[in-house]
C-alpha positions in Angstrom: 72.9 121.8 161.1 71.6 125.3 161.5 74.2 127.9 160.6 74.7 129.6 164.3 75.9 125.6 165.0 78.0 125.6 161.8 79.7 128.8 162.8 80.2 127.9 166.4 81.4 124.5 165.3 84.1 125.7 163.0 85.2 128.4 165.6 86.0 125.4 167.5 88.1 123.5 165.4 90.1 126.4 164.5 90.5 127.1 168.1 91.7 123.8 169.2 94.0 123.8 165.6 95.4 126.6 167.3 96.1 125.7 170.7 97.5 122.8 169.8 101.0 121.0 168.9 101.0 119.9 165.7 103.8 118.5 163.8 104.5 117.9 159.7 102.9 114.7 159.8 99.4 116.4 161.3 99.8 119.7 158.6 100.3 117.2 156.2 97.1 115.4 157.3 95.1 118.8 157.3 96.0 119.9 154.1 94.7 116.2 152.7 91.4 116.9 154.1 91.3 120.4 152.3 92.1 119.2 149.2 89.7 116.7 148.9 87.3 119.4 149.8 88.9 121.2 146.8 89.6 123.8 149.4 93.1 123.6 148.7 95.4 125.4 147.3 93.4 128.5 147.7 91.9 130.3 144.7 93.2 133.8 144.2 89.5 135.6 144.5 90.9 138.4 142.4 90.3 135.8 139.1 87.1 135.3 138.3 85.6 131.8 138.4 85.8 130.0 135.2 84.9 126.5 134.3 88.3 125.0 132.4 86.1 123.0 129.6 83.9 126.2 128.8 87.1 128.3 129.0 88.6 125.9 126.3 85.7 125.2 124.1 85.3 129.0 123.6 89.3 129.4 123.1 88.6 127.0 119.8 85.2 128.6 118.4 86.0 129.9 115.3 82.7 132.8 115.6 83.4 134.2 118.9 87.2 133.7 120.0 89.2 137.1 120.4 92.3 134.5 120.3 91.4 133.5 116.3 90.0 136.6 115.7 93.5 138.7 116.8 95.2 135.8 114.5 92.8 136.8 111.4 93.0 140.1 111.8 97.0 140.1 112.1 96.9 137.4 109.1 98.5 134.2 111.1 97.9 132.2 109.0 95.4 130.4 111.4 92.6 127.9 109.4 89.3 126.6 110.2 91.2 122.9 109.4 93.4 123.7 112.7 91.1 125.0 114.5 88.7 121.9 114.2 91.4 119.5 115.9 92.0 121.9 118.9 88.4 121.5 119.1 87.8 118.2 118.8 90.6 117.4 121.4 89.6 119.7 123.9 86.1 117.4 123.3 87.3 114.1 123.3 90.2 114.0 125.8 90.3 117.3 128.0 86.8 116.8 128.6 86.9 113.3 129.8 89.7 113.8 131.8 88.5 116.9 133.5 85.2 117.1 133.5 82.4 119.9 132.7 82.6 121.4 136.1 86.7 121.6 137.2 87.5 125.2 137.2 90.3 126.8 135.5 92.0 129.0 137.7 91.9 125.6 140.2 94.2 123.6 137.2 98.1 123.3 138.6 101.0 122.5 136.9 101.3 119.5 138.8 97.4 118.5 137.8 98.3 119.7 134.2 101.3 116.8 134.2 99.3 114.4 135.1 96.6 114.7 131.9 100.1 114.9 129.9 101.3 111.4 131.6 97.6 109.8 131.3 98.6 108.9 127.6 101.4 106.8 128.5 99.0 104.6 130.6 96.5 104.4 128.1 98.6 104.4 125.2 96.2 106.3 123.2 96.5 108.0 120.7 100.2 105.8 119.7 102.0 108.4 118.5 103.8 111.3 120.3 103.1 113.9 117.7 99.0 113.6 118.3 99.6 113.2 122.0 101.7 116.5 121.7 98.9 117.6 119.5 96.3 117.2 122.2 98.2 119.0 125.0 99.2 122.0 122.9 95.6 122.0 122.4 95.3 123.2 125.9 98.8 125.0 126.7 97.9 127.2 123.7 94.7 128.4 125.4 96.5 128.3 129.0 99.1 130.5 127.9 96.6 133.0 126.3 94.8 133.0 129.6 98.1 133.9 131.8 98.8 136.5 129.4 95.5 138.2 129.5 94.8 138.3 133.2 92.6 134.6 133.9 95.2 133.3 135.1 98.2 134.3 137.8 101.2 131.9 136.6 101.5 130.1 133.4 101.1 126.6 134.8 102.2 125.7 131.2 106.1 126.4 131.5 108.0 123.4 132.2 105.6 120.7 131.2 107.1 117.7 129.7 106.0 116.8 126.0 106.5 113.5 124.2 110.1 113.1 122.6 108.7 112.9 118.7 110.7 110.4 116.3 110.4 111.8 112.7 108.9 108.9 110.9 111.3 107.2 108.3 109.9 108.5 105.0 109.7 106.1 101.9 110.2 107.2 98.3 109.4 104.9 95.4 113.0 103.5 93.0 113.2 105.0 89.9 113.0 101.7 88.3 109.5 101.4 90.3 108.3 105.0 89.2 109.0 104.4 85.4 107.0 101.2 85.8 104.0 102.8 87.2 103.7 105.7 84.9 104.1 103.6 81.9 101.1 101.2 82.3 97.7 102.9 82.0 95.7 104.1 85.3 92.4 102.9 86.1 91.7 106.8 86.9 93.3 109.3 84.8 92.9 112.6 86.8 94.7 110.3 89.6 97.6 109.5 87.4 98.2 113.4 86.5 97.6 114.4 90.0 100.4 112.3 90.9 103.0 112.9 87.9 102.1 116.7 88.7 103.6 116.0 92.2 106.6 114.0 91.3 107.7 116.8 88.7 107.1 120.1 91.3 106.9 119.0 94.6 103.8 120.5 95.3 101.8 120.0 98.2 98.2 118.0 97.5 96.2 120.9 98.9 97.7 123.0 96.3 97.1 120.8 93.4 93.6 120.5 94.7 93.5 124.3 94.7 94.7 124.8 90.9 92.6 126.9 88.7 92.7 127.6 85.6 94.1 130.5 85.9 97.0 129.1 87.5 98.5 127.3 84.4 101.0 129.2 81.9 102.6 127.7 78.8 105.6 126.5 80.9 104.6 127.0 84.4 102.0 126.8 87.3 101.2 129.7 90.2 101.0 128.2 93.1 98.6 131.0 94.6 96.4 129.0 97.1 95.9 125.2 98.8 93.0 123.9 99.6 91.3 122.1 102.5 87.7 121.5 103.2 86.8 123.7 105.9 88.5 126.6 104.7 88.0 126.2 101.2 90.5 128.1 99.3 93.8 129.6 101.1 97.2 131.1 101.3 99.5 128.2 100.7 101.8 126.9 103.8 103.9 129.6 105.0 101.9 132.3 103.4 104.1 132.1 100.1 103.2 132.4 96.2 105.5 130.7 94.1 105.9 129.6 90.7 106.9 126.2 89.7 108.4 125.9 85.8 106.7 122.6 84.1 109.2 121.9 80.9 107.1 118.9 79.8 104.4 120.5 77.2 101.9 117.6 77.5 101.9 117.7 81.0 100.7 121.2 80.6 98.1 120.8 77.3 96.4 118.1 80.2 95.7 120.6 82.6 94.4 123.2 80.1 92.3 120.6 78.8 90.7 119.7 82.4 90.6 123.3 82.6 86.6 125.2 81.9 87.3 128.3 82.4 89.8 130.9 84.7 88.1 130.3 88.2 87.2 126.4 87.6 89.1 124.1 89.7 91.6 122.1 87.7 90.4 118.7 89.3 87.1 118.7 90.2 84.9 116.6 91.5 81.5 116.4 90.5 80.3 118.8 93.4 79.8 122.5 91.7 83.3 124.0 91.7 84.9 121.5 94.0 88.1 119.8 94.3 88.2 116.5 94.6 89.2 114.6 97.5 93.3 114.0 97.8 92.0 110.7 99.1 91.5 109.0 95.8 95.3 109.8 94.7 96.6 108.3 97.0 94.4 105.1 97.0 94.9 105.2 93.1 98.9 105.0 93.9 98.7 102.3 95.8 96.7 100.6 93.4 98.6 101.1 90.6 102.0 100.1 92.9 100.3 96.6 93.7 99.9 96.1 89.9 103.4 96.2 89.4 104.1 94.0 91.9 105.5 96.1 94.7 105.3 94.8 98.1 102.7 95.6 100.4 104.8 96.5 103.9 106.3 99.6 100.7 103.1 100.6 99.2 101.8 101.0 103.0 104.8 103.1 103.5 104.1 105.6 100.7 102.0 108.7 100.6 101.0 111.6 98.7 103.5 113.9 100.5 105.7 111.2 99.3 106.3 112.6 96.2 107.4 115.8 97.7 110.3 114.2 99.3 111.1 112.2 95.8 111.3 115.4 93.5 113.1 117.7 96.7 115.9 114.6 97.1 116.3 114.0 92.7 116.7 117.7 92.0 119.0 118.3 94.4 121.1 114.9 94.4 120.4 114.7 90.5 119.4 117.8 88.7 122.4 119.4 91.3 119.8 122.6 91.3 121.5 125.1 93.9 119.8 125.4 97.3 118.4 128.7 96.9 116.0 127.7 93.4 115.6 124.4 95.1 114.0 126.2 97.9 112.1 128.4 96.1 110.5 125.7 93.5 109.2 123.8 96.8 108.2 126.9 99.1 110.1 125.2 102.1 110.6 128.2 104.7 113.9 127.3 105.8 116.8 125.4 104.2 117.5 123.1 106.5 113.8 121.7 106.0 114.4 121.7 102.8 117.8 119.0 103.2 115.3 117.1 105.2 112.9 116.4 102.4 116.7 116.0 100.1 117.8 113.1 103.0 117.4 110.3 100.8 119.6 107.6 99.9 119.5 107.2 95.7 120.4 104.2 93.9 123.5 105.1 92.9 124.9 106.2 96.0 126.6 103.5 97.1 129.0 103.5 93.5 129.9 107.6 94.1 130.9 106.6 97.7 132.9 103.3 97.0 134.4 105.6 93.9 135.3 108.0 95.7 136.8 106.1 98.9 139.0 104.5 95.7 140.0 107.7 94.5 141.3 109.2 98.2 142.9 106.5 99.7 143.9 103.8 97.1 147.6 105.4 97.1 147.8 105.5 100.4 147.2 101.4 100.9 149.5 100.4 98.0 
């Protein structure tokens, strides 16, 4: 069709749309046909045209983003480790869903939803925290985008995330810890690692990042963590802290591993590498099967485990006051700290029973 036909054609039609008595059900109708010529809704031409996925891939490049590079220079706390993710789930699941070529000022709220509610019909990922990790991957970036002028609403208010379950976390008897740590370990740097845990509550990134320099007669400075992309770093929440050690050959083993001030403690055989956090934990539940613990527990139990086990024992045990408690494991708030201390111990059942005796055994005689 030549374009003086096009033009006279479409004067027509909106001439007769005009003249004409149309009801709900015919707007309704029209507005059909417009959006599956992506015509509708309209694009605000004062935004410029931007393709969503480039928009979004750009958001998470670590080189050229002004998000991460405001975050950096304003020290955030933002790592190369978190940044990777957002990447890699804009890649595998924005992309797919949206394509290379949607644009972002044409994404709705409405359209938005409906990516969120995709992952209850496919069921993947299983678990609400990644699917919630996936969206925020997006929101993040959308909300930057309203804030700075690409978009005119933030289509991200009011969307529905996944209700998250905290997972039940497991921690190993006492009867079960003094077993494993009194037969010998098939890898010996894997048995320390984990003691080290049990007896500070540290983090395995920051066990990875100890140094040499790190380790005093009676104590250890917990100065960085570590993680592969981003090396050597602040540890979680941005805070140093020191965490007091009062078992002497604990500490002559990690002066022994040690070769100098700026040598990582637990090295791998890379140059002046950590090694992988990996192998504890597979050592753990190696050493757990030996003792005869059952499988459906030892699948249950993790590094971070450990965390949970010392955080629970020095508060329930030791009775250490909340504010050292919280300083020996770096927690930034209290109440996450009681989180990591909400564990039932083996003798908890006796106190209560004891006590129920002591308060209301007068009352029933």
């Amino acid at each position: 069709m030549l374009p003086m036909e096009k033009t006279q054609l479409i004067d027509e039609v909106l001439f007769k749309l005009f003249i004409s008595d149309i009801g709900e059900k015919e707007a309704q109708q029209i507005i059909e046909i417009l959006k599956y010529k992506n015509l509708f809704p309209l694009r605000d031409s004062t935004f410029p045209a931007t393709r969503l996925i480039g928009f979004l891939t750009d958001f998470w490049n670590w080189e050229h983003s002004p998000y991460i590079k405001n975050k950096v220079q304003q020290r955030h706390g933002i790592h190369k480790q978190y940044v990777a993710r957002c990447a890699a789930a804009i890649r595998n699941y924005w992309l797919p869903w949206f394509g290379s070529t949607y644009l972002l000022q044409d994404l709705s709220r409405q359209a938005l939803q409906t990516f969120v509610y995709s992952f209850s019909t496919t069921g993947i990922p299983v678990s609400a925290q990644a699917r919630n990790d996936i969206i925020r991957s997006g929101t993040v970036a959308l909300k930057w985008a309203f804030r700075n002028g690409l978009l005119a609403t933030d289509i991200t208010t009011g969307i529905i995330y996944y209700s998250v379950n905290s997972p039940e976390i497991l921690i190993l008897s006492e009867q079960m810890v003094q077993q494993l740590f009194k037969q010998s370990w098939k890898h010996e740097k894997a048995m320390l690692a984990n003691k080290l845990a049990m007896i500070t509550g540290m983090r395995a990134g920051e066990i990875q990042a100890l140094r040499g320099c790190d380790i005093c007669s009676d104590c250890i400075h917990v100065r960085h963590s570590w993680n592969r992309l981003d090396g050597l770093k602040p540890p979680k929440n941005g805070h140093r802290r020191i965490v007091y050690i009062p078992f002497p050959e604990i500490i002559t083993k990690l002066k022994e591993l040690s070769c100098g001030e700026e040598d990582f403690i637990f090295r791998s055989g890379k140059h002046n590498k950590p090694m992988d956090a990996k192998c504890w934990l597979r050592n753990l539940r190696l050493e757990l099967s030996k003792i005869g613990v059952e499988n459906k527990v030892i699948e249950q139990i993790h590094f971070h485990s450990w965390r949970h086990f010392f955080t629970v024992h020095m508060k329930n045990t030791g009775r250490l006051e909340t504010r050292l408690l919280q300083r020996m494991t770096g927690h930034k708030s209290a109440s996450m700290m009681e989180y990591y201390a909400d564990h039932p111990l083996q003798d908890d059942a006796k106190k209560v029973k004891s006590a129920s005796e002591k308060v209301f055994a007068s009352l029933l005689n």
